[in-house]
C-alpha positions in Angstrom: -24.8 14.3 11.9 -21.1 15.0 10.5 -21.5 18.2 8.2 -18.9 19.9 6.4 -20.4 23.5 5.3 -18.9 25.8 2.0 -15.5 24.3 2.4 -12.9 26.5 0.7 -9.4 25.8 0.8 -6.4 27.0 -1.2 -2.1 27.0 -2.1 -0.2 29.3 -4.0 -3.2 30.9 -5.7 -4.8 27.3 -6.8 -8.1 26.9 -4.9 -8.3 22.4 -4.4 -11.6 22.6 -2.3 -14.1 25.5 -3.7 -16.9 25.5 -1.9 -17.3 22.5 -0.5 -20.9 21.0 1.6 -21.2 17.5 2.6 -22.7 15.7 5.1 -23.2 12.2 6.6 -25.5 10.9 9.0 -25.3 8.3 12.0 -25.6 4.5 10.2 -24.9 6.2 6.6 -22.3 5.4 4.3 -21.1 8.1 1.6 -18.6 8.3 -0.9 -16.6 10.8 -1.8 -15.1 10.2 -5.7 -13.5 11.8 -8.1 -10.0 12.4 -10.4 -6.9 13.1 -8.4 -6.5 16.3 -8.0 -10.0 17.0 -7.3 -10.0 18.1 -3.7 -11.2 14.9 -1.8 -7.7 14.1 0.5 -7.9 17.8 1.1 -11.5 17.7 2.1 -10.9 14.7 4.2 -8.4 16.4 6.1 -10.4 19.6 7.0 -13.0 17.2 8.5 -10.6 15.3 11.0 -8.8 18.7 12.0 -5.5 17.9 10.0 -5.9 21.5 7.7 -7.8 24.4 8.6 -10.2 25.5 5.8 -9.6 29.0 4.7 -13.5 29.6 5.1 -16.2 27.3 6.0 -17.1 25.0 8.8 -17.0 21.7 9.9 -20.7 20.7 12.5 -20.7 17.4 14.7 -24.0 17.0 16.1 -25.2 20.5 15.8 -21.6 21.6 17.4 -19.1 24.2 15.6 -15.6 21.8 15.6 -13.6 23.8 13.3 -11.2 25.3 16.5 -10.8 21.6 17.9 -7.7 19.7 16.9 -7.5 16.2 15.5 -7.3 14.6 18.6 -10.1 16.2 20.4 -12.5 15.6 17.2 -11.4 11.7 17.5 -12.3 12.2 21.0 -15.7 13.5 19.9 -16.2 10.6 18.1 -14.4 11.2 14.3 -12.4 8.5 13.8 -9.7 8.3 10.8 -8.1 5.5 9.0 -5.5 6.4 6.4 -4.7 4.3 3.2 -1.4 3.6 5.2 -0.7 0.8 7.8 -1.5 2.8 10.8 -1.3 -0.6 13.3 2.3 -1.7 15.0 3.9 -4.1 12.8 6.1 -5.8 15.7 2.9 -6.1 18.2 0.5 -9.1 17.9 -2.9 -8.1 16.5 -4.7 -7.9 20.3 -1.4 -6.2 21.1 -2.5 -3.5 19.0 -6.2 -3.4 20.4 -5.1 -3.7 23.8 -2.7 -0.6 23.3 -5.9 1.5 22.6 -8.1 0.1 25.2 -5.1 0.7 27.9 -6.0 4.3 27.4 -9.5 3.9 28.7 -10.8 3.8 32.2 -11.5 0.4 32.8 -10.5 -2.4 35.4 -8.6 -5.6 34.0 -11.1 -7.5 33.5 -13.1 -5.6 31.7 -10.4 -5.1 29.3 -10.0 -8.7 28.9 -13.9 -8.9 27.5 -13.9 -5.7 25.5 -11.1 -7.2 23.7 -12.6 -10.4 22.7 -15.9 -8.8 22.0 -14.0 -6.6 19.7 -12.0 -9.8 18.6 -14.8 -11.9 17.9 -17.1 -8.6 16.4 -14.7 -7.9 13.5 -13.6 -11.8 12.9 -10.0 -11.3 14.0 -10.2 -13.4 16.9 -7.9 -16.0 15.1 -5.5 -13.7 14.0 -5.0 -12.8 18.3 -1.7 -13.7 18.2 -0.2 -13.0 14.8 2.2 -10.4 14.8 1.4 -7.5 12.4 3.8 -7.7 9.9 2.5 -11.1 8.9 -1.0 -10.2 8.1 -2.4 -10.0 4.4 -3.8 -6.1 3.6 -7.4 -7.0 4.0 -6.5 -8.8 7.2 -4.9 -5.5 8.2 -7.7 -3.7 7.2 -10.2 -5.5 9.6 -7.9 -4.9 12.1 -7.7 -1.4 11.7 -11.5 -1.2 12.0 -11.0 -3.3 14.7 -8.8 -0.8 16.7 -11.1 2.2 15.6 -14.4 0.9 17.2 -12.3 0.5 20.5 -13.2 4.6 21.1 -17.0 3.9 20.2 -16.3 6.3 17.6 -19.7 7.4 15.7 -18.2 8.3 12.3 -15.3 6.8 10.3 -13.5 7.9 7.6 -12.1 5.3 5.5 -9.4 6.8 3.2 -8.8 4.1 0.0 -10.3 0.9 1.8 -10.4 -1.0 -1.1 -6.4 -0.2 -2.4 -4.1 -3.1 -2.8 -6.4 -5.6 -1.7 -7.5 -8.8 -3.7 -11.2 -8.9 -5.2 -12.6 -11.0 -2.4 -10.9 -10.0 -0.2 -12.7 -6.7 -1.4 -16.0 -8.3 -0.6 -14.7 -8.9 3.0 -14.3 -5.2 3.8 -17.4 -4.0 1.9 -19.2 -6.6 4.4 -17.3 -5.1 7.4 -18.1 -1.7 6.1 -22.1 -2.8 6.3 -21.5 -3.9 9.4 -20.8 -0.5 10.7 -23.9 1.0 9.2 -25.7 -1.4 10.8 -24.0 -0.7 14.1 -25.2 3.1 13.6 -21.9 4.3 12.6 -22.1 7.0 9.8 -18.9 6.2 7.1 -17.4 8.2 4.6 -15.2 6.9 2.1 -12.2 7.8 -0.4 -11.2 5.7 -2.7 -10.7 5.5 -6.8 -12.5 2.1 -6.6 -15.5 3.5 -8.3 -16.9 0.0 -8.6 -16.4 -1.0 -5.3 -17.2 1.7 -3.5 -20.3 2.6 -5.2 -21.6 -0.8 -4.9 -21.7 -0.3 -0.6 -22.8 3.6 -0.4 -26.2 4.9 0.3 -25.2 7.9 -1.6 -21.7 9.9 -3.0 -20.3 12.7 -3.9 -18.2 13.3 -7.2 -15.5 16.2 -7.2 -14.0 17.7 -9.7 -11.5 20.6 -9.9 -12.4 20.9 -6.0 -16.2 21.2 -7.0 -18.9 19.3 -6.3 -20.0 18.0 -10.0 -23.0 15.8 -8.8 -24.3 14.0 -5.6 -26.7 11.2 -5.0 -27.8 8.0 -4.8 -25.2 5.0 -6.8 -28.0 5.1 -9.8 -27.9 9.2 -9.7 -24.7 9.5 -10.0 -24.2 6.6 -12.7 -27.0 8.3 -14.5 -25.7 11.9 -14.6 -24.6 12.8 -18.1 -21.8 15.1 -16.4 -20.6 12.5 -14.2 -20.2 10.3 -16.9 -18.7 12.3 -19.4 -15.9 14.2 -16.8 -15.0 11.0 -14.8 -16.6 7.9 -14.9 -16.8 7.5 -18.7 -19.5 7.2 -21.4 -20.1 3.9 -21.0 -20.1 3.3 -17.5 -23.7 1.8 -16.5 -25.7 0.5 -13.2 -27.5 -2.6 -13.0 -29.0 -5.0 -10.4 -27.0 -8.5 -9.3 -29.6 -9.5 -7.6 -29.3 -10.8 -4.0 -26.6 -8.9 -3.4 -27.6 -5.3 -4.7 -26.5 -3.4 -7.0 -23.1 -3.8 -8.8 -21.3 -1.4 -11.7 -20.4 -2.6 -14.7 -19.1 -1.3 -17.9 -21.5 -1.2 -21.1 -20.4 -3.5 -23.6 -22.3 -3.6 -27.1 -24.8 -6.0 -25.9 -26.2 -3.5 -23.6 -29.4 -1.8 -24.4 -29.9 2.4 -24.9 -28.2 3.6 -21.8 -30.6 6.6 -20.0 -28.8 8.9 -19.1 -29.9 12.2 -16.7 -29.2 15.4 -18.4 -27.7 17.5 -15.7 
């Protein structure tokens, strides 16, 4: 389990995460949401080792982190993906793979296979020998993911998956998302897709003025009556699409009486 524990982190007076707990566990995805300003990049970056928290701590698998740096928590197995390009534009896409796996222990040929496993595993195989700079975003995306599951890492965090990218292509990355989970890998995203990102967590977090202001499960949190009313909007509303899960939606005047949780 990834925990972050009574987070607290402040500038110039101004507190951004008060008292922050989270926590995410191995083939769970969670969602971190809320306004700007409400603490979540902050938060984010106490986890990976980027800031140091005034007070609180950070626990992988039962293990105080908060002294380790970024690079020995990645090592660990906390892996990062920012909301910018992060892969080299000039290098071919198993350019950019094959850079990572260099870095590993392993003979030749058993380079050769990890890369097409990992090719074939995210559906970038095609894409082998496109250079970077010519893919679309959500073809960047995958190849991102792509790069990350080179470390075996056991949790990602995605920060703004779902910006800039077309609706299906949206689709795409949810599915790749799921894909994870089922792989075992615990994911926590960012992003101000409410929608989107609600539609492929198990459960979320909403912060506010660098306070949690409600956690749960998707329906919970489209439920709460505080949630609603501070950042997702009176009318915003959960239902079923079938096959697929659950989508959001907002209310319209055909909608029926709305139950809301009172908080």
């Amino acid at each position: 389990m990834l925990e972050a524990i009574d987070l607290v982190k402040s500038y110039g007076g101004r507190t951004v995460v008060d008292h922050v707990s989270l926590n995410v566990c191995p083939g769970e995805v969670v969602g971190l949401l809320g306004p700007n300003g409400a603490g979540k990049t902050t938060t984010f970056y106490i986890i990976i080792g980027l800031i140091k928290p005034d007070t609180g701590k950070v626990i992988f698998d039962s293990e105080d982190i908060g002294h380790l740096p970024m690079y020995e928590r990645a090592r660990r197995g906390i892996t990062y993906l920012p909301q910018e390009p992060s892969i080299f534009r000039k290098l071919t896409v198993e350019e950019n793979i094959l850079a990572i796996l260099e870095t590993l222990p392993l003979s030749g040929s058993e380079r050769k296979a990890r890369l097409k496993s990992l090719l074939k595993e995210l559906n970038v195989a095609h894409l082998a020998k496109n250079k970077a700079y010519s893919l679309s975003g959500g073809e960047r995306r995958r190849v991102e993911i792509t790069r990350a599951l080179v470390m075996s890492p056991s949790f990602i965090l995605l920060d703004e998956p779902f910006a800039g990218i077309d609706p299906l292509v949206v689709i795409d990355i949810q599915n790749v998302i799921r894909q994870l989970k089922q792989k075992g890998i615990g994911v926590i995203i960012t992003d101000h897709n409410v929608r989107e990102t609600l539609h492929v967590c198990d459960r979320a977090y909403i912060l506010n003025e660098g306070r949690i202001l409600k956690s749960g499960s998707p329906e919970e949190i489209a439920m709460s009556r505080k949630a609603r009313r501070l950042y997702l909007g009176e009318n915003f509303c959960l239902q079923k699409t079938g096959m697929d899960g659950i989508g959001i939606e907002f209310a319209s005047e055909k909608h029926e009486t709305i139950l809301v949780e009172e908080d």
